[in-house]
N, C-alpha and C positions, 0 to 999 in steps of 0.2 A: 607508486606508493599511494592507501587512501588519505583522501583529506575531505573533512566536509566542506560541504559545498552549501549558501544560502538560497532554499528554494522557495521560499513564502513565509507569511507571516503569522502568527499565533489568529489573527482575527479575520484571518482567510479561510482560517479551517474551522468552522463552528463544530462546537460536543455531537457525537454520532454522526459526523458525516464524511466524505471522501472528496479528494483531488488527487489531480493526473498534474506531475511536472515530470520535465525531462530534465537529465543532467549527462550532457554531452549525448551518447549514443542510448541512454539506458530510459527506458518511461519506467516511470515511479506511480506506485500509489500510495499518497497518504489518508490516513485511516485517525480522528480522533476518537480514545477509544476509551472509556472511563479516567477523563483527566490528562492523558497519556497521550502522544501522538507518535504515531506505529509509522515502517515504513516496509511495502515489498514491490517485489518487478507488477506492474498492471496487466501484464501480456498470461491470459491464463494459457497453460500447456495445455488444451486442448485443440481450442482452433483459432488462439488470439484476441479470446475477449477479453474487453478491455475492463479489469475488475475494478477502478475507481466506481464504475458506472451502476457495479452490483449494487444487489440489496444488504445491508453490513445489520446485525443482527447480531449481540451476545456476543463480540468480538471475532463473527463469522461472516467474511462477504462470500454472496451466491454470484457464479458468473452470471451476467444481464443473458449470456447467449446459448449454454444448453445444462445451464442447473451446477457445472461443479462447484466444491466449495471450498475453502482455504481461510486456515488461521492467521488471521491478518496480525496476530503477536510475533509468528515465525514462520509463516509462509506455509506451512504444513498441509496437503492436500487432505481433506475431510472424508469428502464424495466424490465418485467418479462422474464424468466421463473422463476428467483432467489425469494424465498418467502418471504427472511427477508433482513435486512439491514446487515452487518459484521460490526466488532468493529474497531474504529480506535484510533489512540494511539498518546500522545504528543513525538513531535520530538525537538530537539535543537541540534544546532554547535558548539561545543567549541572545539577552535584550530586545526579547519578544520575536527573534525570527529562529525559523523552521529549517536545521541543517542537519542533513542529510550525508553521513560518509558514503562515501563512493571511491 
């Protein structure tokens, strides 16, 4: 069954940028992203980079490792090399932390 899980805090993740938490077996990338804080798998389906570390852009991270892209709103692959989409996850704040269903 999911249940969210608390993985960081609202002042961990500043406006326009990315972090990597894990929850149990899954790496997470969170994405703040106009006001919003987004959540999908970090592992891109190409050759496992790690998209926290992209460039995030107009609510589009680039993988740091051969350019693909994905809609960090719902994981949606944009550009190749990446073959599939990665899974994205619901997020909510309650009293300032970062939870993540899983």
């Amino acid at each position: 069954m999911a249940a969210y899980v608390k993985v960081a805090h609202e002042t961990d993740l500043p406006p326009g940028q990315a972090m990597a938490v894990t929850v149990g077996d899954k790496h997470i990338a969170l994405f703040s992203v106009d006001g919003t804080v987004v959540a999908i798998d970090d592992t891109c389906t190409h050759r496992g980079g790690p998209l926290s570390e992209g460039e995030l852009k107009d609510g589009i991270v680039t993988c740091p490792w051969h350019g693909a892209q994905f809609n960090v709103k719902d994981g949606q692959v944009l550009k190749p090399p990446a073959p599939k989409s990665v899974s994205s996850y619901p997020v909510r704040i309650t009293d300032g932390a970062i939870e993540v269903e899983v």
